[in-house]
N, C-alpha and C positions, 0 to 999 in steps of 0.2 A: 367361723371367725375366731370362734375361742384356741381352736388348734394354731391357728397362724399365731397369736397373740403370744403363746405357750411356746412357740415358735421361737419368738424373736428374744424372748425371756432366757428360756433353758439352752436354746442352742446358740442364739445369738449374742448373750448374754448384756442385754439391752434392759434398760429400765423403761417401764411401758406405767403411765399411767392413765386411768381410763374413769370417767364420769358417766354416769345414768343420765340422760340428759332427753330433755322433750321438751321444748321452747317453742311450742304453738304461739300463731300468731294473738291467738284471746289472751292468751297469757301477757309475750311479748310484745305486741301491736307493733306498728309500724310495720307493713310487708311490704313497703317500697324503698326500703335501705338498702345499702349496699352488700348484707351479707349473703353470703351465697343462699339462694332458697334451700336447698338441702338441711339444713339447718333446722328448718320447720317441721320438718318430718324425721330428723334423727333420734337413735336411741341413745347415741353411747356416743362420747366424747372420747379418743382416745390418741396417746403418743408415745411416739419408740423416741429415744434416744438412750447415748451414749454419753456415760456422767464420766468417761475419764479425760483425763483433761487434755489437750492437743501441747501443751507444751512440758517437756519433757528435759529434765537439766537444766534448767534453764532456755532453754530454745526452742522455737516452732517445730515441729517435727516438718520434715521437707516435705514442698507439695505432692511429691507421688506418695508420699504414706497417709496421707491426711486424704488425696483423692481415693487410693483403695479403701479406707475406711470407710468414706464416706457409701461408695459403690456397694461395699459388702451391709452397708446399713439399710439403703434405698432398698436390696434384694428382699429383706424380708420388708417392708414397708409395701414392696409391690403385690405380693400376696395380699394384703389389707387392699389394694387399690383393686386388684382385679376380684375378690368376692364381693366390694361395694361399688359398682359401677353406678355413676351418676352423681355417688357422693362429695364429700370435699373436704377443705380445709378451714381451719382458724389461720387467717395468715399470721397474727401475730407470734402466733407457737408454731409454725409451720419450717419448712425447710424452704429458705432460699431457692435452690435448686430444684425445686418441685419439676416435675419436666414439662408437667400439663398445666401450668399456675393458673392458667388465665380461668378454665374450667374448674378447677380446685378449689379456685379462691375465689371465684364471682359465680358462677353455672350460668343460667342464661340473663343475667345483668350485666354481664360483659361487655355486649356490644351498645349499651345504652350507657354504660361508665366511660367506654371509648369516647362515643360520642361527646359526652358532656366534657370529658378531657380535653378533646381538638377545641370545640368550642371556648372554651374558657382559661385555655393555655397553648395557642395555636401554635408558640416557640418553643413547647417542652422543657421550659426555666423548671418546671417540678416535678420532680425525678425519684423513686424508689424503686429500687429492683424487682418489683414485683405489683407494680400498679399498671395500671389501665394505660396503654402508651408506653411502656419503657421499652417494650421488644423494638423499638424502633431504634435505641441507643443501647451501647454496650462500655464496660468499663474496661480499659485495655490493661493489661495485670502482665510481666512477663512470665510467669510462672501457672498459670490456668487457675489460678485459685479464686473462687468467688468473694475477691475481696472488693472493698469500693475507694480502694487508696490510688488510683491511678486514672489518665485522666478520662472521660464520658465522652466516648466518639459515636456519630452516627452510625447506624450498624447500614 
């Protein structure tokens, strides 16, 4: 792990910040929350990003530079995902485009956040691109960019 880390630093030239982290349940209580269980048994909190800014001159950098960066970001981010199988994410620090979210960001309370979802929003009036239920809707953007400016159609 620390190689890939080292990785995404020096060659990728990414900022990676990473926590010591062990949030046992005796500590943290409640084990029937929504956060991923992974959590329980983590050591290390950590995240790659890219501090330089997407707008450029004044203007958005067009979506193909802004999709390759992103692509060339996610590559070292997959080395982290394939030496920690089973792990996950913080969605709030997380990347939108996770590609595995629902695993990432719930593990196995997914299918029980589903559930509670249909039941108690059986219209999907509540919507975030990365919750329990949203693969069901997509936001139509003409340019592929994961924005949320355009309108929420059934996928």
């Amino acid at each position: 792990m620390v190689q890939s880390i080292h990785a995404a630093v020096e060659d990728g030239g990414y900022t990676v910040n990473a926590i010591p982290y062990a949030p046992t349940e005796e500590v943290a209580g409640f084990p029937n929350d929504a956060v991923i269980p992974a959590f329980r048994e983590t050591l290390m909190h950590a995240i790659a990003f890219d501090s330089a800014s997407p707008v450029k001159d004044g203007r958005v950098l067009p979506a193909k530079e802004l999709n390759a960066a992103h692509a060339r970001l996610d590559s070292f981010v997959d080395a982290w995902r394939k030496l920690t199988p089973g792990s996950g994410a913080y969605m709030n620090e997380a990347d939108m485009q996770e590609p595995e979210w629902q695993q990432s960001f719930f593990g196995d309370h997914y299918l029980q956040l589903l559930q509670i979802k249909r039941r108690r929003d059986p219209w999907g009036v509540f919507w975030a691109p990365t919750t329990p239920g949203s693969e069901l809707w997509e936001v139509v953007v003409p340019d592929g960019l994961p924005l949320q400016t355009g309108p929420l159609c059934r996928t």
